[in-house]
C-alpha positions in Angstrom: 91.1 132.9 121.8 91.2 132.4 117.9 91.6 129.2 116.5 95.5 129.7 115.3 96.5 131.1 118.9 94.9 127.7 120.3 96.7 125.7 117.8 100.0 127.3 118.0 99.4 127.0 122.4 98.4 123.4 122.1 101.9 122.6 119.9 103.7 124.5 122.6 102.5 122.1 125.3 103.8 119.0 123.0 107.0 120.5 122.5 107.6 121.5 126.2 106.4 117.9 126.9 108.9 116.6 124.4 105.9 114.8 122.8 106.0 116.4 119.5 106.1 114.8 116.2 107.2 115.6 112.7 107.2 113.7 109.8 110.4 112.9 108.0 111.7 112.1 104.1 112.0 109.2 103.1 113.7 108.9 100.0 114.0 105.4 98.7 112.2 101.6 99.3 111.8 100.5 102.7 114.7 97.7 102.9 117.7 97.7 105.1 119.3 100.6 104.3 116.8 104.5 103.6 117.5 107.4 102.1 116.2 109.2 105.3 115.9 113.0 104.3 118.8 112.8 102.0 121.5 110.9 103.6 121.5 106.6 103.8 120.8 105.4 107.2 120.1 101.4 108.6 116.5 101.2 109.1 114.9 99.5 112.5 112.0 101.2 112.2 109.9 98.9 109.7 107.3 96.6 109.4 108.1 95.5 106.1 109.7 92.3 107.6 110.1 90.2 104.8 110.8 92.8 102.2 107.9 91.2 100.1 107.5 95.4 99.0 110.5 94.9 97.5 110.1 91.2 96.1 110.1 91.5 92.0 107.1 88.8 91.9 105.2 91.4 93.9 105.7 94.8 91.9 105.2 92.3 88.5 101.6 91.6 89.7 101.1 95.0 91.2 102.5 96.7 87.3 100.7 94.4 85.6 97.4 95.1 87.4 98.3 98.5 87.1 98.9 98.6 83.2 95.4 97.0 83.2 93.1 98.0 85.4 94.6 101.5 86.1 95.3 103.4 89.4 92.2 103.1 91.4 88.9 101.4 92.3 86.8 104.7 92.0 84.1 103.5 93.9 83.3 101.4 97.2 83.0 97.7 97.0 79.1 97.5 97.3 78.9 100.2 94.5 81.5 99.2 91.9 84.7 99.0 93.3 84.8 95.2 93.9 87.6 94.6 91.1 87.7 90.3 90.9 91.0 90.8 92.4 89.2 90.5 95.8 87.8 87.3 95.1 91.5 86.3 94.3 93.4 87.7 97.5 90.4 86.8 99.7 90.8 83.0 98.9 94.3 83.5 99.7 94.3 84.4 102.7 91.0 82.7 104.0 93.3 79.9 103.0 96.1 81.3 105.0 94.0 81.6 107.9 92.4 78.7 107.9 89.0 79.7 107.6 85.8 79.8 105.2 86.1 82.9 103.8 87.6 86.7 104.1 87.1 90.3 103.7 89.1 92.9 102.6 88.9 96.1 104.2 91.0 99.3 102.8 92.8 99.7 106.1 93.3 97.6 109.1 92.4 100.4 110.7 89.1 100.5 109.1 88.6 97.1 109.8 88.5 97.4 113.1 86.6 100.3 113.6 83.9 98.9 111.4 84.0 95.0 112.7 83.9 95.9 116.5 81.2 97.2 116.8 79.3 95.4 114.2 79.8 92.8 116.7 79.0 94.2 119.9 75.9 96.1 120.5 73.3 97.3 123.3 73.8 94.9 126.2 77.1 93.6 124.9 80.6 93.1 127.0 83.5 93.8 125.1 86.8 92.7 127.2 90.2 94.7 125.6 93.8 94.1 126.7 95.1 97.1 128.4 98.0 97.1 125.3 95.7 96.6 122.3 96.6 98.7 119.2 94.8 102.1 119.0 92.5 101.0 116.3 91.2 98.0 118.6 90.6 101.2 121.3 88.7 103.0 118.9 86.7 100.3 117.6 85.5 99.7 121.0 85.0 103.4 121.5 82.7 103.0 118.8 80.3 100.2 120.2 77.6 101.1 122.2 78.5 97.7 124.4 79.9 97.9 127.7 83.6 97.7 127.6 86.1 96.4 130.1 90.0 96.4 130.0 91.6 93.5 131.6 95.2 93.4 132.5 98.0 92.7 129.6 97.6 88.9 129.2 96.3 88.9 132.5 94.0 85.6 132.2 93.2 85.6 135.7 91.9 89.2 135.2 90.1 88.1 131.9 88.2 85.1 133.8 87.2 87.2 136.5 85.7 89.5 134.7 84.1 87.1 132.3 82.6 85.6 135.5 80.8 88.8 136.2 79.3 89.2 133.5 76.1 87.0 133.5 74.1 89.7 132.6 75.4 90.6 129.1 73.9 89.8 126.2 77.1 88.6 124.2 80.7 88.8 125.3 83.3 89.8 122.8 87.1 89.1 123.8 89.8 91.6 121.6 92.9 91.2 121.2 96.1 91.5 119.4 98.0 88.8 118.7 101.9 90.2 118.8 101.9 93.6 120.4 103.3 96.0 118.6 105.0 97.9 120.7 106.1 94.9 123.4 106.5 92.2 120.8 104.6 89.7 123.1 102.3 87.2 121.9 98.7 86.9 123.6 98.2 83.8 125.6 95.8 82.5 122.8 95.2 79.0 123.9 94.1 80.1 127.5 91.7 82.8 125.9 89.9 80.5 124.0 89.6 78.0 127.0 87.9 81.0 128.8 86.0 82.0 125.8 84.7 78.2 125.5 83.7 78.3 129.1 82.0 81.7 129.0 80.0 81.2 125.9 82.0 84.3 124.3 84.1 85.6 121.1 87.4 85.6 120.6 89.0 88.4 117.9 92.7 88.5 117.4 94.0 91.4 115.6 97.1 89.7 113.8 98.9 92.6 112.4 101.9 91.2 113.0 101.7 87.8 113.0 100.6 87.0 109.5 103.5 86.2 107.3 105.7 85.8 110.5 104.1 83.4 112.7 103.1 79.5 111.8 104.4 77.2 110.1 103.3 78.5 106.4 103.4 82.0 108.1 99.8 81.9 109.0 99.7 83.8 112.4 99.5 83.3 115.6 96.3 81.0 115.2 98.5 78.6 113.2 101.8 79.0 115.7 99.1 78.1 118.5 97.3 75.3 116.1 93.9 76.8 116.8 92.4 76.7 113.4 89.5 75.0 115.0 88.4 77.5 117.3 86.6 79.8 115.8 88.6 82.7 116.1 88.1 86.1 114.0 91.2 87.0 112.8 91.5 90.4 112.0 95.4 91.7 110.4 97.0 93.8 107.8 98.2 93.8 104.4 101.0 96.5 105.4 103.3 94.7 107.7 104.8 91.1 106.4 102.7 91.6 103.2 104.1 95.2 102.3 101.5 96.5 100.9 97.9 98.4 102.0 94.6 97.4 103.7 93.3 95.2 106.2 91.5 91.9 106.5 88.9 90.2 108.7 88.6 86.2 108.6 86.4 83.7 109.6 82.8 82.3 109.1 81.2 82.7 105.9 78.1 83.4 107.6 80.6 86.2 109.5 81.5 87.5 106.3 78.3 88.3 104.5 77.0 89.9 108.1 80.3 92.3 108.2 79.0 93.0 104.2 76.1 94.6 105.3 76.7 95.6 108.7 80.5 97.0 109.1 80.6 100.7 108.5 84.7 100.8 107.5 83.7 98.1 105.1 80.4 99.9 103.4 81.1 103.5 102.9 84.7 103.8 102.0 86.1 103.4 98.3 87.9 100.0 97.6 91.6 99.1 97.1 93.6 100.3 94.2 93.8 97.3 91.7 97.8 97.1 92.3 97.4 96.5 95.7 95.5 94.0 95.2 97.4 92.1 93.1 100.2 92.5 94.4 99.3 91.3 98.0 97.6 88.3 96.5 101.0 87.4 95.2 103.3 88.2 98.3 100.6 85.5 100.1 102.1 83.4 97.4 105.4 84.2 98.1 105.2 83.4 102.3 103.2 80.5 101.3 106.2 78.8 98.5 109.6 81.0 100.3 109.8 79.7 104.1 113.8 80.4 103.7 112.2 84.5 104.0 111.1 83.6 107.6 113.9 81.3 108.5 116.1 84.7 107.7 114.4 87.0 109.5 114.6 84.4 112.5 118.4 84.2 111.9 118.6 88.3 112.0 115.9 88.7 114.8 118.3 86.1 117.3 121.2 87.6 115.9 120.5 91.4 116.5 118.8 89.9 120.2 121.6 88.4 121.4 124.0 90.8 120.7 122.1 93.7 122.7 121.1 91.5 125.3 125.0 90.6 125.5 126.2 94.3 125.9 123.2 95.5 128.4 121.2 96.6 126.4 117.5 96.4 128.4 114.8 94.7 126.2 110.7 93.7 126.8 110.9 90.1 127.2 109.6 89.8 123.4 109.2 86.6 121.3 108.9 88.6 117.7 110.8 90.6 115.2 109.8 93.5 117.5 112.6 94.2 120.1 111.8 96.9 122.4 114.4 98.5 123.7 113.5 100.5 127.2 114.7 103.6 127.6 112.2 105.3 130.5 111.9 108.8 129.9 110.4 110.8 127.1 113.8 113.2 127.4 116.2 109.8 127.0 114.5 108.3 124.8 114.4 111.0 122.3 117.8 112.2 122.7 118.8 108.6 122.3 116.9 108.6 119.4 118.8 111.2 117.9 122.2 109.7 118.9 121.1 107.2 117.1 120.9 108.6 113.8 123.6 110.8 114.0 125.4 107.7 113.9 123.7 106.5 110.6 120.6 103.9 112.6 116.8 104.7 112.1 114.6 103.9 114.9 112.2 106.6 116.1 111.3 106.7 119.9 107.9 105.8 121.3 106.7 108.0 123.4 103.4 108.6 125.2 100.9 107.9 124.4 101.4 105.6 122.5 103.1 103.7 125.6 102.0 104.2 129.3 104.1 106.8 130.9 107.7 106.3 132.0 108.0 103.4 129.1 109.3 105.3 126.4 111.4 103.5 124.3 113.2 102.7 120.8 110.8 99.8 119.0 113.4 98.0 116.9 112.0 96.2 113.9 114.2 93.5 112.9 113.0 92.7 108.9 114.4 89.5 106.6 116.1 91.9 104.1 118.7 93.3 106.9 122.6 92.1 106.3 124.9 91.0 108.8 126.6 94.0 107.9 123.3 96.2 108.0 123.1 94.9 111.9 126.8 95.1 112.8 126.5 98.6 111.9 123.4 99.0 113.8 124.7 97.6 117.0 127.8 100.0 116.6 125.7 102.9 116.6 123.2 101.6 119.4 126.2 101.4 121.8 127.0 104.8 120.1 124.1 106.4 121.1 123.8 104.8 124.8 127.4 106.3 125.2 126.6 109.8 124.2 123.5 110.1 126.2 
């Protein structure tokens, strides 16, 4: 069989599968309202919840930067890609987090893959969440430690399986903090009860929770008060933040180890200097603008209430994430496309990026939506169920 009759076979299977995927226009900045391929659209499909993309104390740092320092870093951090801008945005968010010091990684994905399994090695036990994020998954994938999946938020599950494992070198709990496609929060405090008791590591991938969560937008460390537990924290400068890369913080003893030992960290080239800048100053604007979370609370129970009111079947979430359950890869994606025929973004989440028979519609509520953006939106979400 030659390679482009394998391809085109394997593309046939997605489609008849209705897992197939394309990638789509968009047109203009990701606020309320996109030009989706042309034509304006309300957009629930975002992670930019507190528009800080869009904020104009953001893109001044980021152009100013820019006009400086050019577009990129040319080379990795350990070679000479470590623009002082890191030391800037680092402080921040260590800040933010509550902890020593920070590292900035040029993903989140990269951070994960590279801290994981600088963490667990030979004769290690890493225990995952059955619904941690795919770069969590492939982190693990990565270590050569034994890895065990306990059941979503399952503590009982967790504590059992900590239990057993007396033999293991080091234990490494993982997992996210809000789920991203549930909108739960883990059950942190019980975690790191079991994680006191079992002598092991806790790492919360905060994605999104940082800029959300907490009182100064912290995370879910803050919103649980457990600063002083030792937790890595692991997140994203591309959800609340708006911009690109990822973080890990903690120890400063952690940090300098993850210098020399984290893979995603050594051998890929460093942030553009805009970047940067500009997520240094969106930490400044969650940390001085708390009216930008108080809104997007205001839209999130406002947008809630009203589906729960009409029927509408949502995960039990606590977030800005409201997933609405649809069952079926066939419903969902011709709900999906109700759905924008009506003039609402929100792309449907199919296998595997869910378990099967939980396809659904993962309805990002973000601070710079209108009432009139969500009125809109909940007119063409009872569209939508209506026509299919």
């Amino acid at each position: 069989m030659s390679k482009e009759h394998w391809l085109k076979s394997e593309l046939n299977q997605l489609n008849q599968a209705g897992l197939s995927r394309s990638l789509r226009s968009v047109m203009t900045a990701p606020t309320g309202r996109i030009l989706l391929d042309g034509r304006e659209v309300i957009l629930l499909g975002s992670n930019n919840y507190l528009g800080l993309s869009v904020h104009p104390t953001v893109i001044e740092a980021a152009a100013t930067a820019l006009r400086i320092y050019g577009t990129g870093a040319s080379a990795s951090r350990l070679m000479s890609g470590n623009s002082h801008l890191y030391t800037e945005l680092e402080t921040k968010i260590a800040r933010a987090k509550g902890t020593e010091a920070a590292l900035v990684f040029s993903s989140g994905y990269l951070a994960n893959i590279g801290t994981i399994p600088a963490l667990a090695g030979d004769k290690d036990l890493i225990l995952s969440d059955a619904l941690n994020h795919a770069s969590i998954i492939d982190g693990c994938r990565l270590s050569p430690a034994t890895k065990q999946i306990y059941r979503h938020c399952d503590v009982e599950h967790l504590e059992s399986l900590l239990s057993q494992s007396t033999k293991c070198k080091r234990r490494l709990i993982v997992t996210d903090g809000v789920f991203s496609m549930d909108g739960d929060i883990a059950p942190l405090p019980e975690i790191c009860e079991l994680a006191e008791r079992y002598d092991a590591m806790v790492m919360v991938d905060d994605a999104h929770g940082f800029g959300v969560l907490g009182e100064t937008g912290g995370g879910t460390i803050e919103h649980f008060g457990l600063e002083d537990r030792g937790v890595i924290q692991m997140g994203t400068l591309s959800k609340a933040i708006g911009g690109l890369g990822g973080y890990v913080a903690g120890s400063a003893n952690l940090i300098d180890f993850l210098i020399n030992r984290a893979r995603g960290f050594i051998f890929t080239t460093g942030l553009p200097p805009a970047t940067l800048a500009g997520a240094s100053a969106a930490i400044g604007v969650i940390r001085s603008s708390p009216g930008l979370r108080q809104q997007l609370s205001r839209n999130v129970l406002l947008l809630k209430n009203a589906l729960l009111e009409r029927g509408f079947q949502l995960l039990p979430s606590q977030t800005q994430i409201l997933p609405l359950m649809l069952g079926s890869v066939e419903v969902a994606a011709r709900f999906a496309e109700a759905l924008l025929e009506h003039g609402v973004y929100a792309p449907a989440i199919r296998p595997p990026t869910v378990p099967e028979g939980t396809s659904r519609l993962r309805i990002s509520v973000i601070a710079s939506h209108t009432t009139e953006d969500l009125k809109t939106a909940i007119t063409g979400l009872e569209a939508a169920r209506a026509a299919t």
